[in-house]
Residue, then its C-alpha position, 0 to 999 in steps of 0.5 A: x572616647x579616651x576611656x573606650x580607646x584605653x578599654x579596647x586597648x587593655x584587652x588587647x594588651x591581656x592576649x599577651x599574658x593570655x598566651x602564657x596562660x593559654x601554654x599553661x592550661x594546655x600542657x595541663x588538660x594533656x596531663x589530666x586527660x592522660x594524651x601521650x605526653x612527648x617532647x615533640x608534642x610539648x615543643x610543638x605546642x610551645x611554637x604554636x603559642x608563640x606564634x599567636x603571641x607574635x600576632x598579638x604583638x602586632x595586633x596590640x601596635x597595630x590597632x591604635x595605628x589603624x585607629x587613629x588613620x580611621x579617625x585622620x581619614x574621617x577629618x580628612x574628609x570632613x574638611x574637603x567637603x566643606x563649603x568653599x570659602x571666598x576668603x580665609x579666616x584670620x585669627x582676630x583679637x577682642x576689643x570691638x569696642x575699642x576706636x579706630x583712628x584713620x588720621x586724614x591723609x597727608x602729601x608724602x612730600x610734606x613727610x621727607x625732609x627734603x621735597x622730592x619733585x617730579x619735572x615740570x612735564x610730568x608732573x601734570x599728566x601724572x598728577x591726572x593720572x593719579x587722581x583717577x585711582x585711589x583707595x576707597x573703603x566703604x562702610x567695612x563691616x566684619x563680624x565673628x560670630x556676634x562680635x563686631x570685629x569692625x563696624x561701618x569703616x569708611x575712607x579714601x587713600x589716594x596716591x602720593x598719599x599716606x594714611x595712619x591708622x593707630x588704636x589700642x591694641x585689638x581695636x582692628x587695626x589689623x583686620x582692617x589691613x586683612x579685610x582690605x587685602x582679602x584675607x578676612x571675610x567682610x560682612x558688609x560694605x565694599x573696598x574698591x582698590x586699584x591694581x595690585x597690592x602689596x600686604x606687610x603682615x604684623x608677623x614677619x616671615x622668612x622662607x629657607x633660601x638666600x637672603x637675596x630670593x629673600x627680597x626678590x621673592x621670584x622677582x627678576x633681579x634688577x641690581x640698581x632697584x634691589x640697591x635702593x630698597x636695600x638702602x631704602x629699608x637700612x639693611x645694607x649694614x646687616x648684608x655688610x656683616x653676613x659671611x657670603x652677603x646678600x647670597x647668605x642662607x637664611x631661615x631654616x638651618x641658616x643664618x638666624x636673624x633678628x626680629x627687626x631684621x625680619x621685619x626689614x626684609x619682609x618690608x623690603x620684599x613687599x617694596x620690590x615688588x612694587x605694586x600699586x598698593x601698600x598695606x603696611x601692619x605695624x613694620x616700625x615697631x621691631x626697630x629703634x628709633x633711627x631706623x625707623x626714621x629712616x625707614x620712614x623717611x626713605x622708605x616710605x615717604x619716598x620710595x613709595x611716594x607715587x603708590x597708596x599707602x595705608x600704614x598701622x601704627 
């Protein structure tokens, strides 16, 4: 194609020598054919061939333009007439043969250092309540092509529960999340998964707006809540440092920030808005080792101590 692309365009570009050369045979066949030969005529003949070398000009930038709208129109076209899909692909690593490895879940509030309670009158209604929903994936299987991305993954995650999934780099970890959230099309199995969730992908992203719509992220702003997930999450020293706090732009032609901070504020923005479930890629590994326990701490061991939480490490 490229090699037909570049002949086509070499015959084009030879009309803009070819004019010159035209000028040329043309004032000779005059001389040889003994036609009156007169300024006007010679002039006129001069404009006329520049104004074929002009629409050549054209024709030769032109063309490949029209080319290439011909090719991105066929592509355009293609693609609105695929088939619909129900879930969007994920890019997905090797490694289908490594293990995956659900640790049994354990009571939040034997992760914090200090138990928190609820009082005695709520507790048991809540505690019934809580029962009744929980997180359950059966014999999850996700294949690309002929390569297993998971095969026959199967747990339940309760409320008030956490639940650690760790593997060697590949293994799944991440299509597990996906897959659980809808955004990896599933080839077997089934996940039943109560009310709304809340997915912290593995690469974390700012839109161009104030730190706070950040975090809010079209939510209504409710100052004491956006306090403790600022705190929850160990960004109220970054906002301390940024010229207009929390009302400082960032992302494009922002304020830049680092990728533990974004790591934070994407956490923090999934927190706010305070869903029923909790899928958390791997938010503790753009941080040092005192954040992160206190992320773990406050954040997820307390602040989300009532939802399902599935966190990959």
């Amino acid at each position: 194609m490229l090699t037909k692309k570049s002949f086509l365009l070499s015959i084009i570009g030879s009309f803009l020598f070819a004019s010159s050369a035209a000028t040329f045979l043309s004032m000779l066949a005059l001389v040889l054919t003994g036609e009156y030969r007169s300024p006007s005529r010679a002039f006129m003949i001069l404009a006329f061939m520049k104004t074929l070398r002009s629409v050549s000009l054209r024709l030769a930038d032109g063309a490949p333009l029209a080319f290439e709208l011909f090719v991105s129109f066929q592509r355009i076209e293609r693609f609105l007439l695929l088939n619909n899909v129900a879930l969007d692909p994920v890019d997905y690593n090797d490694g289908a043969s490594n293990q995956l490895l659900i640790r049994k879940s354990c009571p939040k509030d034997r992760c914090i250092s200090q138990r928190v309670s609820l009082h005695d009158g709520d507790e048991q209604p809540l505690a019934r309540k809580l029962r009744d929903e929980s997180l359950s994936v059966s014999n999850l299987t996700c294949k690309s092509g002929d390569k297993y991305l998971l095969r026959d993954v199967s747990f339940d995650s309760s409320h008030r529960r956490l639940t650690v999934i760790t593997g060697q780099v590949g293994s799944g970890k991440s299509t597990l999340l996906a897959a659980i959230a809808g955004e990896a099309a599933k080839t077997r199995g089934s996940v039943l998964c109560p009310g709304n969730v809340s997915y912290v992908p593995q690469s974390a992203w700012l839109f161009s707006g104030t730190f706070r719509k950040n975090i809010l992220f079209g939510e209504p702003y409710d100052k004491q809540k956006y306090a403790e997930v600022i705190d929850a999450c160990a960004l109220r020293e970054d906002v301390g440092r940024f010229p207009n706090s929390d009302l400082t732009f960032v992302g494009e032609q922002g304020v830049t920030l680092s990728g533990g901070q974004r790591a934070r504020v994407s956490l923090a923005r999934a927190v706010y808005a305070d869903a029923d479930v909790y899928l958390l890629d791997d938010p503790l590994s753009a941080v040092d080792a005192k954040v992160c326990e206190h992320i773990f701490n406050q954040c997820i061991c307390k602040l989300l101590q009532n939802k399902i939480t599935i966190l990959v490490s």
